[in-house]
N, C-alpha and C positions, 0 to 999 in steps of 0.2 A: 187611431184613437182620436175623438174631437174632443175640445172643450168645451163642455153646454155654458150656457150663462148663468144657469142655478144651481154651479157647484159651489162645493161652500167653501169659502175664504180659508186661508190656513191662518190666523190669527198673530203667531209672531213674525209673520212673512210681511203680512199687511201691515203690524208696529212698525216693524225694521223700514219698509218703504217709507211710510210716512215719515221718518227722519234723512233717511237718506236722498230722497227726491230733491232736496233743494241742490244737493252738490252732483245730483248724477245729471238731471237736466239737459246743463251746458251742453254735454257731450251728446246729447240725443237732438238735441233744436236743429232745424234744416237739413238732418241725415234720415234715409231710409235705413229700419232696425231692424233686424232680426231678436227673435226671444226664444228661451228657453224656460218651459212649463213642466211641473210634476205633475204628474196623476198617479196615485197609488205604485209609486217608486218606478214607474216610468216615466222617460224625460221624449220630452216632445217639441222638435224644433220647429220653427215656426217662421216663415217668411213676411206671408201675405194675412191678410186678415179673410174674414171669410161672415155669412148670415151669422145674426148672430154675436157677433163680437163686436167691440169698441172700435176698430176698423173694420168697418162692412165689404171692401172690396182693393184687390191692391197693395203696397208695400204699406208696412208698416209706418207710421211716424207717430213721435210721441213732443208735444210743443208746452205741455202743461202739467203742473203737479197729477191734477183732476184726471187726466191722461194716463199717464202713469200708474196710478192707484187704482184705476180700471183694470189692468192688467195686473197691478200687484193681486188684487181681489181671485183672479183667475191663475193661481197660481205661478205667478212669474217669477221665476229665482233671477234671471239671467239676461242682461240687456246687450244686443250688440252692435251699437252703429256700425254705417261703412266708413270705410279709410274716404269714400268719394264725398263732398258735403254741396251745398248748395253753391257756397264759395268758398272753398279749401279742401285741402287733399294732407292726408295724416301721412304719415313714414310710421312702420310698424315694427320691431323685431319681436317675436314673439319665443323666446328659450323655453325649452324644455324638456324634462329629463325624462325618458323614455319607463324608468323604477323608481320605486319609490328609497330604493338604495343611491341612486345615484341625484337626489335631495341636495345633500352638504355638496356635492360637487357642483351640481348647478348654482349654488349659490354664490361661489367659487368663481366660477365662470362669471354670474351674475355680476360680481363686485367689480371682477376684473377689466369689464363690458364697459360700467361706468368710469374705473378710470380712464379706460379710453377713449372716451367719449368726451371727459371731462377736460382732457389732455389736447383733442382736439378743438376745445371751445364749443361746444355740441352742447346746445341747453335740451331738456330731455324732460320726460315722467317716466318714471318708471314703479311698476309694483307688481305684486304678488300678482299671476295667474289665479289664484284660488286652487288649484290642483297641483302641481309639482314644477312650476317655472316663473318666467318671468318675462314681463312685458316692457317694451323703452318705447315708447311714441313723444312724437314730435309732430307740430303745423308745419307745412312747408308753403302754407298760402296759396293764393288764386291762382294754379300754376296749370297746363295742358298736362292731362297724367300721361305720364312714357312710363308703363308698368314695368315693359322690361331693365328698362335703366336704375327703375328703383330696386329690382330684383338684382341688379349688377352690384348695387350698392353694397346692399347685403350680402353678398359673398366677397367684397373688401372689404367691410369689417369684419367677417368673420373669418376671414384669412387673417386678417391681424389678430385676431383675438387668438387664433390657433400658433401663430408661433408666440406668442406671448405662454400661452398656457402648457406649449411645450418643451419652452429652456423656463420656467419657475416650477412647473408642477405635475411633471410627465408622469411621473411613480406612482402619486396619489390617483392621476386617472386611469393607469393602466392597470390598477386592481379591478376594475369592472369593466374595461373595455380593449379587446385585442387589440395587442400592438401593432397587427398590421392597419389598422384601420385608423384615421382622425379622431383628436379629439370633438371637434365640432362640423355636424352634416347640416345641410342646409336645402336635401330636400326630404320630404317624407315619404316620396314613394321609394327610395333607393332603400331594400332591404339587406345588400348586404351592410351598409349602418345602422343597422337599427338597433344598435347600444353606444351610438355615439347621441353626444348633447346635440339638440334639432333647433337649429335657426330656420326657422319653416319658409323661405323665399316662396313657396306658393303660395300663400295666404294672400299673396299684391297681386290683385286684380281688380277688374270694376266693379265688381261684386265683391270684395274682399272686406273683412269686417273685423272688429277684435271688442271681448267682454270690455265694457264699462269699466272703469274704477268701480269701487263700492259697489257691483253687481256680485250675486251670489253664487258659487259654481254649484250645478245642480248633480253633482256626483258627491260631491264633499262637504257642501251643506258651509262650506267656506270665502269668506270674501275678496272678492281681489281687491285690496286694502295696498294704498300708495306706499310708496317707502322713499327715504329718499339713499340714497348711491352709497354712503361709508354705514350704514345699520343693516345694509345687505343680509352681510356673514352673522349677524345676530339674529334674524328673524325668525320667529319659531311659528310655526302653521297654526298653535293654538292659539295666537295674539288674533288670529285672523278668525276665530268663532265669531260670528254676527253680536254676541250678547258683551263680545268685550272689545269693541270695534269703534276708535273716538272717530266721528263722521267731521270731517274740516273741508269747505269748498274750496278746490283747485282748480286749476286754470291747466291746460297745454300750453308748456312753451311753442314760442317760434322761430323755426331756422327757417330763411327763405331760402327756395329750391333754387339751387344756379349752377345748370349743365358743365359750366368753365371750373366748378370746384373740384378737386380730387377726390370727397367724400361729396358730393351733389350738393352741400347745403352752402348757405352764409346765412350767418348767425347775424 
């Protein structure tokens, strides 16, 4: 399917942009983006631009409102920088819950994620996926990415977050997920987890990307709207409809990356 250039705008998509662009920006200036397009309830992912479009040739970049809006006009729910920037490199945990049953439990997970984060002095963003999880990013600065070491990362804290989750609240997750099996997988091709909570460790790579803040998901028509760490366990998915969504510009913390840490960062 392509996008012509004289399809016609979806009108609250283009509203919602035009307020949203000032806070999504940041996160797009100096990264190559990927996006994600509806057409007649098909979602259309998109790398490179092509004849025809607001980028003619090549990776995507988006440096200006006027930019942006170009792309909102053409159907764009979904913005996704790379983790790699012109000068910094993001840390990514991307959680999420394989059903839409196991929701409250990710949340769960979710909360418990930030207190240990919080506990290790780990400054963070974190919010809503738009679909059924949750996002923690962090700057880690001008660093040489070592993908796998940041993939190393991610399965110590998700080792820790598994024995935490399973001397406070093993009962509550083994109603949906066999007891032989972890609470928390951290890869996505491993099928026999596939009803455990997913820390997707392969998402880190040089290509590796994750939704915007305030980007739309194009499944659910929902925003992925910041939170901050103790509102967690309260968040309700309908807070996140675009038409009741307060738009406030946020910044990425930053933890500088330092190999000698036990958790890779200094704060």
């Amino acid at each position: 399917m392509t996008a012509k250039k004289n399809s016609m705008p979806i009108p609250w998509l283009v509203n919602y942009w035009k307020k949203a662009a000032p806070a999504v920006l940041p996160f797009l200036r100096g990264r190559k983006v990927a996006i994600q397009q509806v057409f007649d309830k098909n979602i259309l992912y998109r790398r490179h631009g092509a004849k025809g479009l607001p980028d003619k040739s090549g990776w995507i970049t988006l440096n200006t409102k006027s930019e942006l809006l170009e792309w909102a006009r053409l159907h764009t729910y979904s913005f996704h920088p790379h983790l790699k920037g012109d000068g910094d490199i993001w840390f990514v945990m991307d959680m999420d819950a394989r059903t839409n049953k196991m929701f409250d439990l990710t949340k769960l997970a979710a909360f418990e994620m930030a207190k240990l984060l919080d506990k290790r002095k780990i400054k963070y963003l974190v919010k809503f996926s738009g679909n059924r999880g949750f996002h923690f990013m962090w700057n880690m600065g001008d660093v040489k990415p070592q993908w796998m070491k940041f993939r190393k990362q991610i399965r110590e804290l998700a080792g820790e977050l598994e024995t935490i989750l399973q001397k406070k609240y093993a009962d509550k997750f083994y109603r949906l997920i066999p007891r032989k099996n972890p609470i928390i997988a951290t890869s996505s091709t491993d099928r026999r987890l596939a009803k455990s909570i997913l820390i997707d460790e392969q998402i880190i790579h040089k290509n590796g990307m994750i939704r915007s803040p305030y980007s739309v998901h194009p499944g659910t028509g929902l925003v992925s709207v910041p939170l901050t760490g103790n509102k967690i366990l309260k968040f309700n998915r309908d807070s996140a409809i675009p038409t009741k969504v307060k738009i406030h510009k946020i910044s990425l913390p930053v933890n500088l990356y330092s190999p000698k840490s036990a958790l890779g960062v200094r704060a």
